[in-house]
C-alpha positions as MATLAB code, in Angstrom:
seq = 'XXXXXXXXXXXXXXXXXXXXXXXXXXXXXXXXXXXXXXXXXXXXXXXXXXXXXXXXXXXXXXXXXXXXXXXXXXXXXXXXXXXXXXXXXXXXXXXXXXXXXXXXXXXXXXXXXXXXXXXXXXXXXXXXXXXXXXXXXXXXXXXXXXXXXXXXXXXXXXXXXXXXXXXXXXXXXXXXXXXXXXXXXXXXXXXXXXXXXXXXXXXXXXXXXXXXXXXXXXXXXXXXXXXXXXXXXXXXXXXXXXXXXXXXXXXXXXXXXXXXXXXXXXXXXXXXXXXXXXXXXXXXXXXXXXXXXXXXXXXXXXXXXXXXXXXXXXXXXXXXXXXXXXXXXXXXXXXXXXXXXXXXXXXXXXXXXXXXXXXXXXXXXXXXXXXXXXXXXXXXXXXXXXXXXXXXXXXXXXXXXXXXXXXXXXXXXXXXXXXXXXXXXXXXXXXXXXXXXXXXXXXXXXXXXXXXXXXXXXX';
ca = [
      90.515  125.856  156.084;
      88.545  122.522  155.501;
      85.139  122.039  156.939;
      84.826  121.424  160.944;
      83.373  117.652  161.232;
      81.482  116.150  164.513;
      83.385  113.490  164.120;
      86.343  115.798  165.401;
      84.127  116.988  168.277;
      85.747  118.258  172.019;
      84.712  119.027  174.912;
      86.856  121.382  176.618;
      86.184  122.385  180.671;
      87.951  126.087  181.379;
      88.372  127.457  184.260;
      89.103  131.591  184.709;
      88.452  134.203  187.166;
      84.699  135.758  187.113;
      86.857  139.360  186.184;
      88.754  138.398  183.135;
      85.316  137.319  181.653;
      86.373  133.989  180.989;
      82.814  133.112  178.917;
      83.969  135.767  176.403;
      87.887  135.024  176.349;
      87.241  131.249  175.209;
      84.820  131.684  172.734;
      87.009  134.818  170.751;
      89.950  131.876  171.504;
      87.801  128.979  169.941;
      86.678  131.331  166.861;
      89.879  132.656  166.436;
      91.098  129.364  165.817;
      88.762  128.229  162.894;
      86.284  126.013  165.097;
      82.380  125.992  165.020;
      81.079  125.793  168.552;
      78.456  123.614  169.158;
      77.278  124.071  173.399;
      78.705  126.241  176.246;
      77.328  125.703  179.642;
      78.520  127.363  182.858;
      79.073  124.532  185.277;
      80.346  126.151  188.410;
      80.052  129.938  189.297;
      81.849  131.273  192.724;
      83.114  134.202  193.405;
      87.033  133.374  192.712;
      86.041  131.077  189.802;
      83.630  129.974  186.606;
      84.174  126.500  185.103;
      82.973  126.523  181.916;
      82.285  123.415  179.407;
      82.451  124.416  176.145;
      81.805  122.038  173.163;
      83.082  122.510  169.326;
      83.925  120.538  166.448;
      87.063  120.641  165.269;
      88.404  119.842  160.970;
      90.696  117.016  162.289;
      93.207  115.539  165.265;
      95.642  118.245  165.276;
      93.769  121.342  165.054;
      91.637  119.961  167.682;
      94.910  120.216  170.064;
      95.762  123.267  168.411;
      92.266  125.183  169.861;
      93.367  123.588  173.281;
      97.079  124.551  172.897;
      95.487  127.872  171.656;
      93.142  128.218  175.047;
      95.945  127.245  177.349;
      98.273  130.206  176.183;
      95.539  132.582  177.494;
      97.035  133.720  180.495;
      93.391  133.961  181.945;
      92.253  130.388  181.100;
      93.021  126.991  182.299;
      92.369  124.232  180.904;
      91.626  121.969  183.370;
      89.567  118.431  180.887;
      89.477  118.058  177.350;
      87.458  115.387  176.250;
      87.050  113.557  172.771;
      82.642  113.309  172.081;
      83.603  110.681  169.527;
      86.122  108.461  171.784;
      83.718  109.016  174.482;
      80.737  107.747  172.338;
      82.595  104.473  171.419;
      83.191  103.640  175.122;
      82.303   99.909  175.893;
      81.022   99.279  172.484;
      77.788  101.095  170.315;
      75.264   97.950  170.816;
      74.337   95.340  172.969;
      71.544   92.233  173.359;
      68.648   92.446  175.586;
      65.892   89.710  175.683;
      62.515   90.324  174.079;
      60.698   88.440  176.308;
      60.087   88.840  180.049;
      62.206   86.570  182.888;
      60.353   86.983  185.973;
      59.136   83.821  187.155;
      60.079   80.092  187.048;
      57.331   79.884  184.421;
      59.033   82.198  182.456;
      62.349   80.373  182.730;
      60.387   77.204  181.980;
      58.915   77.892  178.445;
      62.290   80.184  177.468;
      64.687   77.439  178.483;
      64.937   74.056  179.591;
      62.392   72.299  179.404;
      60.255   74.263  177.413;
      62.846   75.177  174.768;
      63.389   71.037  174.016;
      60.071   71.555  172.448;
      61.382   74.147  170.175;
      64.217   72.365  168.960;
      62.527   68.811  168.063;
      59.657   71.266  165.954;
      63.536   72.146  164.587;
      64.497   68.773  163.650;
      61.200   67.957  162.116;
      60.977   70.780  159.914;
      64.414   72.386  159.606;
      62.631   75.405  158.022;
      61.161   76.403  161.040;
      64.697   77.806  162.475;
      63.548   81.209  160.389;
      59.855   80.921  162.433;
      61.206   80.262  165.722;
      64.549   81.501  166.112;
      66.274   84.857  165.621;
      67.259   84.014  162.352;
      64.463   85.527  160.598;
      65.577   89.105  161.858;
      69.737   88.435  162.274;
      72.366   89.442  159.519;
      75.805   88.936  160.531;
      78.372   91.708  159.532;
      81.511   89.860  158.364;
      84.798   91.960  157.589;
      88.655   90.524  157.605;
      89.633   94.278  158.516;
      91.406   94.736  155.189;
      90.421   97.694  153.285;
      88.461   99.685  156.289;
      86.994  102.499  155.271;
      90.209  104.951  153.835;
      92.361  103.178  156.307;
      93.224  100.007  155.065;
      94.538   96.894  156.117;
      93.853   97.235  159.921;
      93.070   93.867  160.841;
      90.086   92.725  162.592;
      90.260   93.831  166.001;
      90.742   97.657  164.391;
      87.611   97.189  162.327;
      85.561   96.216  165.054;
      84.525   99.973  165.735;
      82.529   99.863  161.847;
      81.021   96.572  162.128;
      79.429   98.016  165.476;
      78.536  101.018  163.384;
      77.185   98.933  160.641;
      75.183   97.260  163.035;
      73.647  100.123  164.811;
      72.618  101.422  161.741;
      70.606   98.244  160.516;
      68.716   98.753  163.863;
      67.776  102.125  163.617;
      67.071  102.151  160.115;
      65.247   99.006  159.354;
      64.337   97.118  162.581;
      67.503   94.533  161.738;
      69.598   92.684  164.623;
      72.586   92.684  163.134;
      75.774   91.538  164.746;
      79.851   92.270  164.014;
      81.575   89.042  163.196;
      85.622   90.131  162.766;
      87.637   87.470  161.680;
      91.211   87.145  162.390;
      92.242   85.525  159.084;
      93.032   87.041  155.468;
      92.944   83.651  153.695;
      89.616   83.337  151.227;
      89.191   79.593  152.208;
      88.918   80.015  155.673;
      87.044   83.273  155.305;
      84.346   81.488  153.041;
      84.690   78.286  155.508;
      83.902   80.142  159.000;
      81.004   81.944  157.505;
      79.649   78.703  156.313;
      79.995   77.135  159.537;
      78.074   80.104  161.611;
      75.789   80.510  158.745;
      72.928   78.775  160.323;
      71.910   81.441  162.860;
      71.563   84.147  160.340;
      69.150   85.024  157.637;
      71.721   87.223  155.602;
      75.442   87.554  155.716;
      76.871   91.486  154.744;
      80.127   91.374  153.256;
      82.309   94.359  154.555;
      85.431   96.113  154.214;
      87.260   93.193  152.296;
      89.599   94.064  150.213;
      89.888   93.284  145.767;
      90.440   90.981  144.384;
      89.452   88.784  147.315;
      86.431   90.050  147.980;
      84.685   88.857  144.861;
      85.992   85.250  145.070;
      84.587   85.252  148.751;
      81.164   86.696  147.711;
      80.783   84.329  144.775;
      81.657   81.105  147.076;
      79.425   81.792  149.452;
      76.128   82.823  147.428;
      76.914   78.714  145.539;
      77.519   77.277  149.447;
      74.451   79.323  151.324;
      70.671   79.213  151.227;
      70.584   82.691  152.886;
      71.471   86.081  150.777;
      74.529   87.248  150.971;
      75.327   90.884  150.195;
      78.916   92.540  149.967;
      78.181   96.635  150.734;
      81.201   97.830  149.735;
      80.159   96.985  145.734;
      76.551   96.802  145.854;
      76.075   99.062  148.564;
      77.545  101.768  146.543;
      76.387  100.919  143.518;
      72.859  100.845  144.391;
      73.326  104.583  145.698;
      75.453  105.913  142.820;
      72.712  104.528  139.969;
      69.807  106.172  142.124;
      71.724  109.548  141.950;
      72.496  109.230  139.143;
      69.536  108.488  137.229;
      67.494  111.365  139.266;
      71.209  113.656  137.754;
      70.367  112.461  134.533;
      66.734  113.847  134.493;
      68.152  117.036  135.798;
      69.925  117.776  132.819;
      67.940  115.934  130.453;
      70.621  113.244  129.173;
      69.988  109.337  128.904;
      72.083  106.498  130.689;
      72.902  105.011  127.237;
      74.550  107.983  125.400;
      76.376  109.330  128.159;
      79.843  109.047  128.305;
      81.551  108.428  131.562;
      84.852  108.446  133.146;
      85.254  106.860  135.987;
      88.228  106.752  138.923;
      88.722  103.580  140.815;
      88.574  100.104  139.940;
      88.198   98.020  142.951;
      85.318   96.375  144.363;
      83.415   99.591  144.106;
      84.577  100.943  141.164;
      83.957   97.348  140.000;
      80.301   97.228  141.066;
      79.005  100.582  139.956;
      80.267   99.891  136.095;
      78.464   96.363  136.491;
      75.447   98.023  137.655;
      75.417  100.868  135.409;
      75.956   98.613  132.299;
      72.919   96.571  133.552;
      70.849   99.570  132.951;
      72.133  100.719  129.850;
      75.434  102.486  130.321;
      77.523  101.730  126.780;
      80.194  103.753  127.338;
      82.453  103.825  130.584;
      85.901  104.361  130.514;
      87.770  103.285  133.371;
      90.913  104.147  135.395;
      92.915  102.784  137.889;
      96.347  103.268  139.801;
      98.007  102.254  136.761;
      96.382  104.166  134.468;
      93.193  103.494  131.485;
      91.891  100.410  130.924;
      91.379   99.489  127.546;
      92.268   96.448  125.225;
      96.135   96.179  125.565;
      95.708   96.077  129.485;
      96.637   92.841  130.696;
      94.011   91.332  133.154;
      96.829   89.388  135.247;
      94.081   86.403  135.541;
      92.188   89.289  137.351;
      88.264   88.413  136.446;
      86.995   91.733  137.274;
      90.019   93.314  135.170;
      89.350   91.359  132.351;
      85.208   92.396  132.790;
      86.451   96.360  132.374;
      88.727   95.287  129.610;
      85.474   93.294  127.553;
      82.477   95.691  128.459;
      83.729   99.341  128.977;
      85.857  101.781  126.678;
      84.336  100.920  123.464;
      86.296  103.324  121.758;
      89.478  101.940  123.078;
      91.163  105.071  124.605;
      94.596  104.794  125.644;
      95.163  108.517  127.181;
      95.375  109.840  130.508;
      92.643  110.876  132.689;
      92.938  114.354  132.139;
      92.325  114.262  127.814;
      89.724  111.703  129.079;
      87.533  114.362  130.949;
      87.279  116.461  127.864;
      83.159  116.786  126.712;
      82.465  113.664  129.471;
      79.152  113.803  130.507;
      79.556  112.071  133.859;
      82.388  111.610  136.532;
      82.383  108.676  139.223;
      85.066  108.719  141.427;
      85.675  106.238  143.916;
      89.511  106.278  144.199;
      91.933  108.766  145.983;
      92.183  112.456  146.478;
      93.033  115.113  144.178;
      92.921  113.265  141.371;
      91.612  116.035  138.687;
      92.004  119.512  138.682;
      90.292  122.668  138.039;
      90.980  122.543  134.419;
      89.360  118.690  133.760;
      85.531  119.879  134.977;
      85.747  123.186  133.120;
      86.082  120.595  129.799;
      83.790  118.687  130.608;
      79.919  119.141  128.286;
      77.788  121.157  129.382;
      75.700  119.664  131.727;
      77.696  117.965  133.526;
      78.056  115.388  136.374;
      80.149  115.353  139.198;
      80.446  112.261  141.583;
      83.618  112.535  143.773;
      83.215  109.596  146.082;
      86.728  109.491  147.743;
      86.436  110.071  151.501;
      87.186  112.177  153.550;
      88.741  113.707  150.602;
      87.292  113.664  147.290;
      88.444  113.507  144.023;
      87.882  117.123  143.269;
      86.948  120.178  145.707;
      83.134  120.025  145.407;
      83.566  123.936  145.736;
      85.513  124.131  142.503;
      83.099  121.117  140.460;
      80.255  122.863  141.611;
      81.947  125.852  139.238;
      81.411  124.187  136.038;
      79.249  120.690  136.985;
      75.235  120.924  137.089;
      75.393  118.509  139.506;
      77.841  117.429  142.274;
      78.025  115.017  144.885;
      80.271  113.652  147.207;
      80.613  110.473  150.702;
      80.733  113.221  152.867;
      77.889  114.303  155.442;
      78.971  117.642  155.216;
      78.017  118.301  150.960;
      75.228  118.471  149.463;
      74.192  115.149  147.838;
      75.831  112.294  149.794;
      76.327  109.124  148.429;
      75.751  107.334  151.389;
      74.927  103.095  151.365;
      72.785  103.423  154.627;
      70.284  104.888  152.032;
      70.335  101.067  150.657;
      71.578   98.054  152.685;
      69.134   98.494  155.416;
      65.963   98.297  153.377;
      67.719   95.977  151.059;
      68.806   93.241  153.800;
      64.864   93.779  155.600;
      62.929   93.566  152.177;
      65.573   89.941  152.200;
      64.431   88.663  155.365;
      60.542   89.756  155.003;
      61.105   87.812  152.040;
      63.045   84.743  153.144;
      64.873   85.286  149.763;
      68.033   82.594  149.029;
      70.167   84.698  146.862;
      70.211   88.508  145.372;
      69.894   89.120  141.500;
      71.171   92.591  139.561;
      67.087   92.764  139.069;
      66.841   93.152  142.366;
      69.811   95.509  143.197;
      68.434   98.048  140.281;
      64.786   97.701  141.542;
      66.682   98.810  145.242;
      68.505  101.790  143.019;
      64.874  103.203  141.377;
      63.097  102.829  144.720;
      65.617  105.157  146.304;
      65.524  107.300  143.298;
      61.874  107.792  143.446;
      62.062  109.031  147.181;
      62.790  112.149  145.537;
      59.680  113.559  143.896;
      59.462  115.999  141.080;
      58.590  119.045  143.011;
      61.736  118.118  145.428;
      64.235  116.964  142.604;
      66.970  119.519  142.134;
      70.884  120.032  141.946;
      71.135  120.169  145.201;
      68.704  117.165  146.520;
      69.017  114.251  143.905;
      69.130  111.224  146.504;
      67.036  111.066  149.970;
      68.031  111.833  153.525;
      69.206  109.216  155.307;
      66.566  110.384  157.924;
      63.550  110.019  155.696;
      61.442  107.325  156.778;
      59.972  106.116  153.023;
      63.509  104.763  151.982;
      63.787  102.022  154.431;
      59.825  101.102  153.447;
      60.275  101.523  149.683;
      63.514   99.727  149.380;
      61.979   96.674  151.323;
      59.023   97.030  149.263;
      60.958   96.625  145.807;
      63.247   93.727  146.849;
      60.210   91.836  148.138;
      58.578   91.902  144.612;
      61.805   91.237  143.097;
      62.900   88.031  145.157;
];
């Protein structure tokens, strides 16, 4: 069975009679049925009845009703609430505003609004550039999706998307001080995408890209960095890309191979896919070879007026390949998958060289079974929270988007994304720097602090 995930997390409240030992029954019920429990508490005890809560993560939707199915079949148990930790979690939203300053007194209301705040916006209109002094610009990023390519869900329109952008948003907060805010637009057209965000562009210091799909995505990004004086920053690309060359430059130094005579296959593409070849070719990859739903890309592939097709077809597969992906794998030094499941098999990592690299990006489910490319690979890693090694962008945007604003920079540069990709790299010292640890926690407080630190000297 497949990992148990807190993102699959009950709550289940049981009632049974103090004889049948109802404490026992559900927990040999709940392990019986594959899930990890996380919390029992005994909430009511009376002589004719215990009520018990007991909490456990589940692998997915249906075998969390099958552990509940499973518990209401005992014919000692009832089942009398099952509640969902994550749906519960989400209830009313993740974030909210709150004012930083006091409101007490009419003095108060004075100087914060009228007439006080008249003052504020002449000192405006005199010097524009005071709107990043005296405003919340100088701390606000807006988080700007369409809805169409949300996470491994797709084209779920804005409204559906809502839930990440919140995420994304509570996650600039706790990790780098940011006040960052979901803007969901109900439109899939690139000129009214790129309009709108040029039109609510003056409240924010940054705009983050997110969760729009390729090709679109890159047209939108390019517009707006020529229209805006504020950075803007798709995640989805540079996000990932940022992470991937951190882990895999501290992978590298594991097994003692350089960026420019590795060779490496890589799964996927897209915007991602698209970004991490960019990046990697920035800092000396020479040769990628690339796949994508319709197979290698290589000379003969037409680019269908595609620009980041026809980038593949000029900078990677120097050798000009034209196999599958499975003859590909043989004596690669490096994997990056950021595709679909399952795409190799057991036989594909056993031929790769020794020393190999294993990057199987595809969430929830990877590329490969980590479990089976940690068999052959030196070093694996996966997007999940529940592997060793995750490739995870909150170990980049946060720091990347406050080092921005600290910095009151206009635009982002590949110097500064591969400055961002070392500084997380070097958050993993020598002494800590194995197979198993090549990229930071997310937790670790010198990430958000270094990143800043390395965009600021780059802007």
């Amino acid at each position: 069975m497949a990992s148990t995930s807190p993102g699959y997390g009950i709550t289940i409240r049981v009632e049974g009679h103090p004889d049948s030992q109802p404490v026992a029954a559900i927990t040999a019920v709940i392990s019986e049925a594959g899930a990890s429990i996380t919390a029992l508490d005994v909430v009511e005890s009376l002589l004719e009845r215990v009520v018990i809560d007991i909490t456990c993560d589940a692998v997915d939707q249906e075998h969390a009703d099958v552990i509940t199915s499973s518990i209401s079949r005992h014919p000692d148990l009832t089942v009398r609430k099952v509640s969902d930790r994550t749906f519960l979690l989400h209830l009313g939203g993740k974030i909210e505003i709150q004012s930083k300053v006091p409101l007490k007194t009419r003095d108060d209301l004075s100087r914060a609004y009228t007439p006080g705040v008249a003052r504020i916006c002449q000192a405006i209109v005199d010097d524009p550039a005071d709107a990043r002094r005296l405003t919340i610009k100088r701390n606000t990023v807006a988080v700007v999706t369409d809805g169409s390519a949300v996470l491994g869900l797709g084209n779920i329109g804005p409204a559906a998307a809502l839930p990440v952008m919140e995420g994304k948003a509570a996650l600039f907060k706790r990790f780098a001080d940011v006040d960052a805010w979901p803007v969901c637009l109900d439109t899939q057209d690139v000129d009214e995408i790129v309009r709108t965000v040029q039109l609510i562009a003056p409240v924010y210091g940054g705009i983050n890209l997110e969760d729009i799909s390729a090709p679109r995505c890159f047209e939108v990004e390019a517009r707006l960095r020529e229209l805006l004086d504020i950075p803007v920053f798709h995640d989805d690309q540079h996000g990932t890309a940022i992470v991937v060359l951190a882990a895999l430059r501290n992978s590298l130094k594991l097994v003692k191979k350089d960026l420019s005579q590795v060779k490496i296959i890589m799964s996927g593409a897209g915007a991602a896919g698209t970004a991490i070849a960019r990046l990697l070719t920035k800092s000396g990859a020479t040769n990628i070879i690339a796949f994508d739903k319709d197979g290698v890309i290589c000379k003969e592939t037409k680019a269908d007026h595609d620009p980041m097709r026809q980038w593949f077809i000029d900078n990677c597969n120097p050798s000009n390949f034209n196999g599958n992906i499975h003859d590909a794998m043989s004596s690669a030094d490096v994997f990056i998958g950021v595709s679909a499941p399952n795409v190799l098999v057991e036989a594909d990592i056993a031929a790769m060289a020794t020393g190999s690299i294993v990057f199987a990006l595809a969430n929830p489910d990877p590329e490969i079974d980590p479990v089976i490319a940690r068999k052959y690979a030196a070093v694996v890693a996966t997007g999940r929270s529940d592997q060793p090694n995750q490739i995870n962008n909150v170990l980049a945007f946060p720091g990347i988007f406050r080092g921005l604003l600290d910095a009151n920079a206009h635009k982002i540069t590949d110097t500064l994304l591969i400055a961002a990709a070392e500084a997380i790299a070097d958050c993993v010292s020598a002494s800590q720097l194995n197979a198993s640890f090549i990229v930071p926690s997310v937790f670790d407080p010198q990430v958000v602090t270094a990143v800043a630190a390395a965009v600021k000297k780059s802007c």
